[in-house]
N, C-alpha and C positions, 0 to 999 in steps of 0.2 A: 049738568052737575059739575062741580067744581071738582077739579083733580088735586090730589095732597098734596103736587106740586105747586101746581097754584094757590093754594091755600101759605104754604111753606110762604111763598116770594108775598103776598099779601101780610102776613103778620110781621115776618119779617123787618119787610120796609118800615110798617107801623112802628115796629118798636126800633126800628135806627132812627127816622125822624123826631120820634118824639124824645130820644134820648138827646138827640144831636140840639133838638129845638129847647130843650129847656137848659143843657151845657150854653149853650149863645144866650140866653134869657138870662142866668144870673152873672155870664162876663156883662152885659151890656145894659144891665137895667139893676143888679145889683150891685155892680163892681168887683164880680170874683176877677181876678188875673188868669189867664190863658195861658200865660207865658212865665217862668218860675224867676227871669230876673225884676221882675216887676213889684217883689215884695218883698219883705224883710222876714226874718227866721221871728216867730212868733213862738212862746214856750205858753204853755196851758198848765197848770200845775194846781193839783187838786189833794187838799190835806182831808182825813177822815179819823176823825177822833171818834171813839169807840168806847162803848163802857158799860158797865151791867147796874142795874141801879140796886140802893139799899132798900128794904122793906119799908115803909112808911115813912118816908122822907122826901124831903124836898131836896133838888136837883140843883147845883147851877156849877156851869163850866164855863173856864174862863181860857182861850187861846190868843197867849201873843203872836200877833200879826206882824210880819218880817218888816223893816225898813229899804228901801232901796239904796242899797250901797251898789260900791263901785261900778257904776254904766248903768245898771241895771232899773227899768223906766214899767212902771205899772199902768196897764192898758184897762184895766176892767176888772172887777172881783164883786163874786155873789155870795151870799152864803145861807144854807138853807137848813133854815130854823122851823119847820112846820108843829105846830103845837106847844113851841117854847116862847115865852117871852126872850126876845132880842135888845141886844144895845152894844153901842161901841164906847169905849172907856177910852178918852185921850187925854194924857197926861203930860204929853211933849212940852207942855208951855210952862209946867212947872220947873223953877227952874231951881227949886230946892231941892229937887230927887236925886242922886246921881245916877240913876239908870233910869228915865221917861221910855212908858212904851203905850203903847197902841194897841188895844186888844178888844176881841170877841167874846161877849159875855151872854148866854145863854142860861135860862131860868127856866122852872116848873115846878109845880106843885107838889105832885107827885108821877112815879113815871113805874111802871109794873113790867118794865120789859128792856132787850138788849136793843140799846141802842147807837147810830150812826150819825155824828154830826160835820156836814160838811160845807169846807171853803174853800172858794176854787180861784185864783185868780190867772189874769192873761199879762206876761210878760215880755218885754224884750230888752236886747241891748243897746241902747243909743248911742256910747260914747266907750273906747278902750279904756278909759280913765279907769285903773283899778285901786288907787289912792282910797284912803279911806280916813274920815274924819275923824274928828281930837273924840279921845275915849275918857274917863274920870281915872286916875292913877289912886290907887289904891294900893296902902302898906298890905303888904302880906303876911297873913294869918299862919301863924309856925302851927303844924298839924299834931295832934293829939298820938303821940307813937309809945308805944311800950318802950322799955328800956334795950331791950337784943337788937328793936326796930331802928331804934335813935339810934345804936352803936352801928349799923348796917349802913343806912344812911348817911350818918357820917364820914365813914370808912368812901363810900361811892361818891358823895359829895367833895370831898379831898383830892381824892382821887384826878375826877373830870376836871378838878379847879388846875392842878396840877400841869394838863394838859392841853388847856385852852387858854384863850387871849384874850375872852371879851364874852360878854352874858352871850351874845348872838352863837358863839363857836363852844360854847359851856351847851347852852340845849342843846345845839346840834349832835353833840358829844353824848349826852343825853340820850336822846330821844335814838341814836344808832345803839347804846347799849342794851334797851332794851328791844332793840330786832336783831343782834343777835343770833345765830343758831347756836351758841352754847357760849352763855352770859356767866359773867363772874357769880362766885357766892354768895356776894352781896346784894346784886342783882336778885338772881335765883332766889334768895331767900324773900327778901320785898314783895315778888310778885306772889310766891306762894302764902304768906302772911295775910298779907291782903285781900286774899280770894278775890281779888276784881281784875278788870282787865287794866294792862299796864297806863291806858293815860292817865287813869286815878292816883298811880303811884307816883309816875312823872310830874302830874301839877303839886304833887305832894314836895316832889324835889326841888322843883321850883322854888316852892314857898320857904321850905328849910334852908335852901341859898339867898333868900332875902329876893328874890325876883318878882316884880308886879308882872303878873300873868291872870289869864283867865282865856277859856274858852269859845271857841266861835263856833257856832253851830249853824248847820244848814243842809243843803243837799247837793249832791253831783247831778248836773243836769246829762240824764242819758234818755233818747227817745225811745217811747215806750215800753219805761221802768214802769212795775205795779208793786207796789207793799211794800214800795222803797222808806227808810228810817232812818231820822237825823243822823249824819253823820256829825264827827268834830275837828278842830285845826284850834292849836294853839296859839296865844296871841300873846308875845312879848314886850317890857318896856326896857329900850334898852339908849342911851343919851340920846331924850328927846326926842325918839320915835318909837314907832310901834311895827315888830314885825312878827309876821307869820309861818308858821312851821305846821308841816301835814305831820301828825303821829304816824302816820302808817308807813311813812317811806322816810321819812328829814327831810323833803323837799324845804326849801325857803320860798315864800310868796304865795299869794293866792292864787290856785288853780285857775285856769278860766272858765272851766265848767261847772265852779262850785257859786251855787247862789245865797249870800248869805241872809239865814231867818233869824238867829237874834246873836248877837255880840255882849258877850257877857256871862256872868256865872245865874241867871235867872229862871224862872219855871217857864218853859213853855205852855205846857198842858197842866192845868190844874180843876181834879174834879169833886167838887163835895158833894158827898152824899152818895156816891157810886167806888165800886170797888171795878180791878180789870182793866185800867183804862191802857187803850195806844194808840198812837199817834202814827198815824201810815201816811205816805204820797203817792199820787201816780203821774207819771208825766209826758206830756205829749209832745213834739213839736211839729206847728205848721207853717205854713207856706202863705201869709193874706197878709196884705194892708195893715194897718194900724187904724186908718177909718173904718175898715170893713169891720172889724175887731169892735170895734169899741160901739159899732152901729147895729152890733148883731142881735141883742137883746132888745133895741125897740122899733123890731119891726111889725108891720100891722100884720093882722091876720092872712090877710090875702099872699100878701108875701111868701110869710112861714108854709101856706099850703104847695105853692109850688118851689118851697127851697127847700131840697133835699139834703141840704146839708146834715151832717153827724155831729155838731157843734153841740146840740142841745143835753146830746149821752154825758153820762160822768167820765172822767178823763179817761179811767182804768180800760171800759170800753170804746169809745175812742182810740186808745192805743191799739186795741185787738182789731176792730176793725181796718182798722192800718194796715195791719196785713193781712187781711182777710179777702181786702177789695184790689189786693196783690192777685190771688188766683184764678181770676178769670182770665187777666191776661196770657195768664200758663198756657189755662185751659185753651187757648185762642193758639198758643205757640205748638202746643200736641195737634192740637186737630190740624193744623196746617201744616204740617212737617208728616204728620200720618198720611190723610187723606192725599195732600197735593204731591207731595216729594214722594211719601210711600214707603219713608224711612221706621223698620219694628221695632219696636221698644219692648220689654220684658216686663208685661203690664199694662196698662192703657195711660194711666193716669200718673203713676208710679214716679214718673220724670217730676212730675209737680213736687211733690215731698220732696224731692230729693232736690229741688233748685230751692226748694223755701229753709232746706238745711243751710245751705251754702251761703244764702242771706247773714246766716249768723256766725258761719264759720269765716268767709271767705273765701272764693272760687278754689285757690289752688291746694290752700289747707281742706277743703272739702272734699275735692278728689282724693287726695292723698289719705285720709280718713275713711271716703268709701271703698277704695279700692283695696284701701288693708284688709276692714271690717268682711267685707264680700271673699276676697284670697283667703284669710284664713279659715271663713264658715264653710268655703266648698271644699276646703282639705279636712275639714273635721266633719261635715256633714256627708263626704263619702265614706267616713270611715261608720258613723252612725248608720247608711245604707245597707254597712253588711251585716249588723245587729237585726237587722229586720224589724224594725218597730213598726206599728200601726201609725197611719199619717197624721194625728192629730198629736200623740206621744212624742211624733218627730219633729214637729213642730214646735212644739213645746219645748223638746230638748234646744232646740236650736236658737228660741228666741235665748232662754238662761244664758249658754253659748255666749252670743252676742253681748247681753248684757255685762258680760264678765270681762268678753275683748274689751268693750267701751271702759269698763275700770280699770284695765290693766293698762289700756293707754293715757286714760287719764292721769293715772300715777306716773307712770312713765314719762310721761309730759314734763309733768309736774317738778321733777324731780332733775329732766333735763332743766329744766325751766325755759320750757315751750307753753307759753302760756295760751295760744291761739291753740294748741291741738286740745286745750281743756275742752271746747266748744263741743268735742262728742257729743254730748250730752244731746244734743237738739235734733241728731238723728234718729226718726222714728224708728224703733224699734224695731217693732211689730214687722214696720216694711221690710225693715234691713233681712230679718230674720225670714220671711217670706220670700223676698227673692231670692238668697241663699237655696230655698226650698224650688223655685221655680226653676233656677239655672241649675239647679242640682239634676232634675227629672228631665231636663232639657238636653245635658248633656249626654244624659244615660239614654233617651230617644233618638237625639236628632247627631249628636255628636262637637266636641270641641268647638269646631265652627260655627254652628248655629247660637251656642254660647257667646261667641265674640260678637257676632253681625244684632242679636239682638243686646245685649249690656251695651254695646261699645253705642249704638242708636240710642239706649236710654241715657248715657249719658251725655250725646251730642244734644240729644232734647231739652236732657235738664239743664245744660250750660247754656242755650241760646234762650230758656226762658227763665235763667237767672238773670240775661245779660239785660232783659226783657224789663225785667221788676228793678232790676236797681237802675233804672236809669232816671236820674233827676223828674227828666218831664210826667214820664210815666208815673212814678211816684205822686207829683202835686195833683197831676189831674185825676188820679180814682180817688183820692180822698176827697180835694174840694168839689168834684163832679162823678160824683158816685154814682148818677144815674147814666154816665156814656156805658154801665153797663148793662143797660137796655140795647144800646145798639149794638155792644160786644155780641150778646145772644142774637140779635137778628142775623148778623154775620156769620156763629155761630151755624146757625140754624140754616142759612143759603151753603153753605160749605156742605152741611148735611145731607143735602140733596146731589150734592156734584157725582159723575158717574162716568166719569171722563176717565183719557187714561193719566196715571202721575207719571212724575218727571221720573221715577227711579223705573218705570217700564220705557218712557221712552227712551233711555238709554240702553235700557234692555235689548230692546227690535229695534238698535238702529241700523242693525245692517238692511232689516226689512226694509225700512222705509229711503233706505240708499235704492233699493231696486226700483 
């Protein structure tokens, strides 16, 4: 009969080889890269327009499709129209328009239900060149203002002319009065009049100072954004060029994270027949070729069976499994630091959460964040001790507790303007609030010490399998070879059976083994 040992090193092996043989099957027969300098930063970027349709009515929505401006080089784009008639509108060659665009037109007859339409394209950046070509100059339209509105405007428009040199240092003047933390009355009054947010009012000012302006819309490219929505940057004319200014800060120039989808005052998403519509993104970035990219939709059957790739998921999931195919590396980092070293940790698994917070916070703002959150739960959670509660009431009290620390420091932050300690937020709870409960009972057993020697291990765990997960290689290869973890678990799984001594007892009885 076969012993569970040998059964253990039998599946095992199976599943390291086959994990390891189909990771070598798509570097060498498919072209994935092994190695992360071998490819270029590829963006995956998937738009999903939404919308609820009208009663007895026919359907048709029309999305313009972005241009590729400054560097920015399009690999591939699908878009999935099931039950719609489809077509693409291109107008670029008219050359009577002044704004030709490019767009996505979907059609139906009628449609009884909430619906998802989406297009995904695969991006990169070819070239730094962030110049951007000649725009149609356009007189500006003086905006329709009540009388108090026009006398407000004017007064702020005088004002700022007063104080600058030139249209470029006149927005700039601009667009910082209204970020402001306590904005003149003229100001203040505009924005409240307006009930909108202030770039409305801004391009209004614009236009009342004679300035050809209009809007650039698009999105900030961050990995593994979901239900991320156009963002805007305004776009100046000022002698015979065109320049850019972020609303939200006065920077000047275009970001280099921002991609732009349309240039100009135009509809993006336009839907008849449907009421609810919005326009979401989600965004990924990978790690592949530009062949492998553009070759990845026609591949044969046989292929697709043994290529495990995640390419096929909508981006949103995509992104999650990005960090998802992060935890078994953890998981490989605990078992090995448990079993082999022999190092205790306060929870088995606990270190994992707490190294996937620090991904978002940053290793050192993460400590500094746990160890606040943890210090002050066990000074309030001893004093909760002496109330006597029942242990699920205590638990409860303790997660609110936490909850509460996390806003107070997030205000706190906020207010320093520490903007990386906002990141609390990404600290599980629950956990934080639970080991609070665990070191609490811990202490009250075993003593002060036992406190230290188990936290101080959970956090040497979570730091070596954060250091684990962010490291470049690590990174490309669970995503683009998601199946090495088959052989993660075989490994796993032989580790499981180990029954030896660890390295924290052999230092234990080294005097033993000196005799």
């Amino acid at each position: 009969m076969v012993t569970s040992r040998a059964q253990v090193v039998i599946i095992a092996g199976c599943l390291i080889f086959l994990g390891l043989g189909l990771t070598l099957y798509k570097a060498f027969n498919l072209g994935f890269p092994l190695w992360p300098g071998q490819y270029q930063d590829v963006w995956t970027v998937e738009s999903k327009a939404s919308f609820r349709p009208l009663t007895d009515s026919s359907v048709e929505v029309e999305l313009t499709l972005p241009e590729m401006l400054a560097g920015w080089t399009s690999l591939d784009e699908h878009f999935a129209s099931s039950g719609f008639g489809f077509s693409i509108l291109d107008d670029r060659a008219d050359t009577s328009l002044t704004q030709a665009t490019r767009r996505a037109r979907w059609t139906r007859q009628s449609l009884d239900r909430p619906t998802t339409l989406y297009y995904k394209m695969q991006l990169h950046r070819a070239s730094d060149n962030s110049s951007l070509p000649d725009f149609p100059i356009l007189n500006p339209v003086q905006p329709l203002l009540e009388p108090d509105q026009q006398a407000a405007m004017q007064r702020l428009v005088t004002k700022l002319d007063e104080k600058s040199s030139d249209i470029e240092s006149f927005t700039s003047l601009l667009i910082q009065e209204f970020l402001r933390d306590s904005p003149d009355q003229d100001t203040l009054f505009l924005m409240e009049s307006y009930r909108e947010e202030p770039l409305t009012v801004i391009m209004d000012a614009l236009a009342y100072r004679g300035i050809p302006a209009h809007q650039v819309r698009g999105i900030f490219l961050e990995d593994g954004r979901r239900r991320q929505t156009l963002s805007s940057l305004i776009e100046i004319y000022d002698n015979n060029s065109w320049s850019i200014f972020n609303p939200d800060n006065g920077n000047r120039g275009l970001p280099d994270n921002f991609f732009i989808w349309q240039r100009g005052d135009g509809t993006i998403l336009n839907v008849v027949g449907g009421r609810n519509s919005s326009l979401e993104f989600a965004l990924v970035s990978n790690s592949l070729p530009a062949k492998t990219v553009v070759g990845m939709g026609h591949r044969s059957d046989e292929v697709d069976f043994l290529d495990f790739s995640i390419y096929a998921l909508p981006v949103e999931q995509q992104g999650i499994f990005k960090g998802l195919l992060l935890i078994p590396v953890a998981a490989l980092v605990v078992v090995f630091m448990r079993i082999l070293v022999g190092v205790r940790t306060s929870g088995t698994f606990m270190p994992v959460l707490i190294a996937l917070a620090f991904i978002q916070t940053t290793l050192v703002v993460g400590l500094l964040i746990f160890l606040s959150l943890v210090g002050i739960g066990l000074w309030i959670r001893s004093y909760l001790s002496a109330l006597n509660l029942l242990l699920v009431a205590r638990v409860a009290a303790v997660i609110i507790v936490v909850i509460l620390l996390m806003a107070v420091l997030a205000i706190a932050s906020y207010k320093l303007g520490l903007d990386q300690a906002l990141t609390v937020t990404f600290f599980p709870t629950v956990i934080v609030a639970w080991t609070i409960e665990r070191m609490s009972i811990l202490w009250e057993e075993e003593g002060g010490q036992e406190v230290l020697i188990q936290g101080g291990g959970s956090l040497v765990v979570a730091v070596m399998a954060y250091l684990a997960m962010s490291t470049q290689i690590v990174e490309h290869l669970t995503f683009n070879f998601p199946e090495l973890m088959l052989s993660l678990l075989g490994v796993i799984l032989l580790l499981g059976k180990y029954t030896g001594f660890r390295l924290s007892e052999l230092y234990r009885f080294r005097d033993l083994a000196a005799k």
